[in-house]
C-alpha positions in Angstrom: -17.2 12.1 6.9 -19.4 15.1 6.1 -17.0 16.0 3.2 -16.8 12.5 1.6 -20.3 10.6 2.4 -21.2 7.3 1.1 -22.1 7.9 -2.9 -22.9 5.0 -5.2 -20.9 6.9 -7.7 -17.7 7.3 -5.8 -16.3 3.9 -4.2 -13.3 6.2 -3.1 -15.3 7.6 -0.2 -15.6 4.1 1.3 -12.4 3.6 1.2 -11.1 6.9 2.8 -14.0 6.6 5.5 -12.0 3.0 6.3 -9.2 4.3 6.0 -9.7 7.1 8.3 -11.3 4.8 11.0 -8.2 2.2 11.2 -5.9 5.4 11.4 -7.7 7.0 14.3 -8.0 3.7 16.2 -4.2 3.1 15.6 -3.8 7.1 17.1 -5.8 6.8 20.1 -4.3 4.0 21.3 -0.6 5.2 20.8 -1.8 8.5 22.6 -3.5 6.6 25.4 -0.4 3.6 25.9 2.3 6.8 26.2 -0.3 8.8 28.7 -0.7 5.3 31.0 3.4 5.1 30.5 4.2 8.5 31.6 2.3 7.8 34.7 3.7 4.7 35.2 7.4 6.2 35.1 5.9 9.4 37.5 4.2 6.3 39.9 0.6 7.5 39.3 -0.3 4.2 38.6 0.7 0.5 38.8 3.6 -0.2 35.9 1.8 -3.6 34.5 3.4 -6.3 32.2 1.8 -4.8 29.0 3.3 -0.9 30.1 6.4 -2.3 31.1 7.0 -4.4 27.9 6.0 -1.5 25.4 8.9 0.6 27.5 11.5 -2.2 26.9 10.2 -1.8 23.2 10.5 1.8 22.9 14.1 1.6 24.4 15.0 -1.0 22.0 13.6 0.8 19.0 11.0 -1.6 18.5 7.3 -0.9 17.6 5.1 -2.3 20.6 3.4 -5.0 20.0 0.4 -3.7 21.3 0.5 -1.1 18.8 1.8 -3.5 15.9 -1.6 -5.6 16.8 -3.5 -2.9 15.9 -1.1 -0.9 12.7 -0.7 -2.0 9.3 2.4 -4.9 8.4 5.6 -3.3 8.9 9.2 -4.2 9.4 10.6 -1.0 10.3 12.5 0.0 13.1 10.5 2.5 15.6 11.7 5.5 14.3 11.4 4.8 10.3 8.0 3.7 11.5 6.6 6.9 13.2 8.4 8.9 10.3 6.0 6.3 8.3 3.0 7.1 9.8 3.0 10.9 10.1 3.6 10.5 6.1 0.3 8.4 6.0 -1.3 10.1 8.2 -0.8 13.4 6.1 -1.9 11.4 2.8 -5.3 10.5 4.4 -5.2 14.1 5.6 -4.5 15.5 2.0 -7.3 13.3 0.5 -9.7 14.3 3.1 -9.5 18.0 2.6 -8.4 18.4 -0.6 -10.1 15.5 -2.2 -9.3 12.4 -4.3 -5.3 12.7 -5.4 -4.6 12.5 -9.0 -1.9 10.0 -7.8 -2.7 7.6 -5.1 0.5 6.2 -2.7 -0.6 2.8 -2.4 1.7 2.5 0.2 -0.1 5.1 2.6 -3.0 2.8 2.7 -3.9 0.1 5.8 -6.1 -1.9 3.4 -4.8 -1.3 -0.1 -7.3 -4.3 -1.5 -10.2 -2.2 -0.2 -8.6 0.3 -2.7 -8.4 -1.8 -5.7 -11.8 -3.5 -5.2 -13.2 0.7 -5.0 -11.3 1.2 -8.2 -13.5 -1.8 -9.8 -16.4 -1.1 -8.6 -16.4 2.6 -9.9 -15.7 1.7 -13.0 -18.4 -1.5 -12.6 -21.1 1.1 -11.7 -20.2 3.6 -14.2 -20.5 0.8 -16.9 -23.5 -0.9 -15.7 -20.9 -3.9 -16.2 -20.7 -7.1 -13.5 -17.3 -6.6 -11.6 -16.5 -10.6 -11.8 -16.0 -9.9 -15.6 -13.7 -7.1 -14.8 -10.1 -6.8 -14.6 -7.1 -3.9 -14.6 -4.5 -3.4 -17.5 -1.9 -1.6 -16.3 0.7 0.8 -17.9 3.9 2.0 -16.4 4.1 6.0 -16.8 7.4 7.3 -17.8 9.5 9.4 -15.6 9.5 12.3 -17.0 5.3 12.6 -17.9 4.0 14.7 -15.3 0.5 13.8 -13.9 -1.7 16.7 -13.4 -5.4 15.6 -13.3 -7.1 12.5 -12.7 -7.6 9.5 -15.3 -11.2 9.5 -16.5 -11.3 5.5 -16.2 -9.2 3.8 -13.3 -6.2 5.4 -11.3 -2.7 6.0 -11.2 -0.6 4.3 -8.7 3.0 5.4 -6.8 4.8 4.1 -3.7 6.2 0.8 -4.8 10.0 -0.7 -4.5 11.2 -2.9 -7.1 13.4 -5.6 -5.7 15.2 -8.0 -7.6 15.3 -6.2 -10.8 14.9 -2.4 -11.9 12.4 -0.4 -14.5 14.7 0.6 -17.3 12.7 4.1 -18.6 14.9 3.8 -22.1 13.4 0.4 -23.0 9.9 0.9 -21.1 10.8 -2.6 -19.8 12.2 -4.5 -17.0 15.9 -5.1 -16.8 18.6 -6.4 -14.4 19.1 -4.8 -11.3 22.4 -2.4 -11.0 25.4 -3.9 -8.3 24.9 -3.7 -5.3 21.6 -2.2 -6.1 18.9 -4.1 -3.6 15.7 -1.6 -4.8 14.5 0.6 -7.0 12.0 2.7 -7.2 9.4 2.1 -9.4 7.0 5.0 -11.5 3.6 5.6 -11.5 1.6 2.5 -12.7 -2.0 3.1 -14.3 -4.6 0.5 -13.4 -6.7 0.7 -16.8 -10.1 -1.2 -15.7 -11.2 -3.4 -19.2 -14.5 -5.9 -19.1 -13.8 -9.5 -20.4 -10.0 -8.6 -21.0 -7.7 -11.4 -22.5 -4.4 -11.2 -20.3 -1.0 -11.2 -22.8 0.8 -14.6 -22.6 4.2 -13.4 -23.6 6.0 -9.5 -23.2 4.8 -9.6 -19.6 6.1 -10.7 -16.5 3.2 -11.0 -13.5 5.0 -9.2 -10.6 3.7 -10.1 -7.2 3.0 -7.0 -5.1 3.6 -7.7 -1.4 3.3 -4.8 1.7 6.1 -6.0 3.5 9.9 -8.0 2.4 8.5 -11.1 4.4 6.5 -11.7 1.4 4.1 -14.5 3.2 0.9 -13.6 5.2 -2.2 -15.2 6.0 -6.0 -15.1 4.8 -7.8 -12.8 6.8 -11.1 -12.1 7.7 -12.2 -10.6 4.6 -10.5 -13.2 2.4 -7.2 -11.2 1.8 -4.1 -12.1 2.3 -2.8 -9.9 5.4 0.5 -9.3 3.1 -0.2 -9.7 -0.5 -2.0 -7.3 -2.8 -2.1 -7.9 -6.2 -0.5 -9.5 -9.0 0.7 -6.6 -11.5 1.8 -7.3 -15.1 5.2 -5.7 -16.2 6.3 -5.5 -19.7 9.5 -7.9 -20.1 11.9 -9.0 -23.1 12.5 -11.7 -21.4 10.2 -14.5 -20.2 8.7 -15.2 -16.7 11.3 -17.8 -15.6 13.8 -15.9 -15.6 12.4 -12.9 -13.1 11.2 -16.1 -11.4 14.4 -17.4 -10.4 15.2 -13.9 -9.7 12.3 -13.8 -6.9 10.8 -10.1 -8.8 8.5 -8.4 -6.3 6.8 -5.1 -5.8 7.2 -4.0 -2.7 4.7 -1.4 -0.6 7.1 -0.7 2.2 10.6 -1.5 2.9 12.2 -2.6 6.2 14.4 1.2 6.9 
């Protein structure tokens, strides 16, 4: 916290101090569940419903649910979701003692709208400009333009899954997905922040961008969808129908 504190300039740290918080919480109660379960299996203590359950779990390859209850929207397997979390885990680590990341992984995050609202409101207090009249254009970075400092206005984005279709780098556009091709991964996206922008009615297609393949959530708390993020615009030859009927998504995380 001493390295990042609360700076009306720098939205960021708000967002890793949340960040952090969630992650801990998440890590303390793993740690403390396997301690109670270990004693449970030794007889130390009485093996209750909740102990016994998050065993069966574990057996099964299952995340808990009384570790789900408290993690970010996931479908993996237990496994792919430990390796998942150590690799969050060491992007909150990076960012906290190395600073802000050129790149961000948008996946890595437990909150990603707390991200994109920080990325607004930097540029809103920068600007002196109201954030309601504020919104992102985005460009899709090619594959082969390597990204070695941070954008003076907005951020650069990585982590996402393409399903449905696929980015073809040769035509800078979206195409039809490869046989037997389910995802793709998708480049680094730049979230351009623009005051009073007009959003393009044709050359675009407005890909949802969901956390999980369940693609349906509910409104939280805060007024977020617990799954959805953001729509994100994606330059298409084609028009929206047809990557409609196609069910086009972004995804954060797959299911393996």
């Amino acid at each position: 916290m001493e390295r990042h504190p609360v700076l009306y300039e720098e939205s960021m740290n708000t967002v890793l101090q949340q960040e952090i918080i969630l992650y801990n919480t998440l890590i303390k109660l793993i740690h403390s569940s396997l301690n109670d379960l270990l004693k449970a299996l030794k007889g130390l203590v009485v093996m209750s419903d909740a102990l016994e359950t998050m065993s069966l779990a574990v057996f099964n390859n299952c995340v808990p649910t009384m570790w789900a209850n408290k993690a970010y929207p996931s479908l993996k397997p237990l496994a792919s979701w430990v390796a998942d979390l150590l690799q969050r885990l060491d992007f909150v680590k990076n960012w906290n003692v190395n600073g802000i990341p050129n790149v961000f992984w948008i996946s890595g995050f437990f909150f990603p709208q707390a991200f994109i609202t920080g990325a607004l409101q930097n540029y809103a207090r920068k600007t002196s400009i109201s954030i309601d009249t504020i919104s992102f254009n985005y460009t899709v970075i090619p594959v082969t333009e390597e990204i070695k400092e941070k954008p003076e206005t907005g951020c650069y984005i990585s982590g996402l899954f393409l399903e449905g279709a696929r980015w073809s780098n040769e035509n800078h556009a979206l195409t039809e997905s490869r046989p037997k091709e389910l995802f793709t991964d998708m480049p680094v996206i730049r979230l351009i922040p623009i005051p009073d922008r007009v959003a393009p009615t044709t050359g675009m297609y407005i890909c949802p961008v969901y956390k999980t393949l369940t693609r349906a959530g509910t409104l939280s708390t805060t007024g977020h969808s617990t799954n959805f993020v953001m729509p994100l615009e994606l330059p298409s030859d084609k028009p929206q129908e047809h990557w409609i009927k196609r069910a086009v998504a972004l995804i954060c995380a797959l299911d393996y």
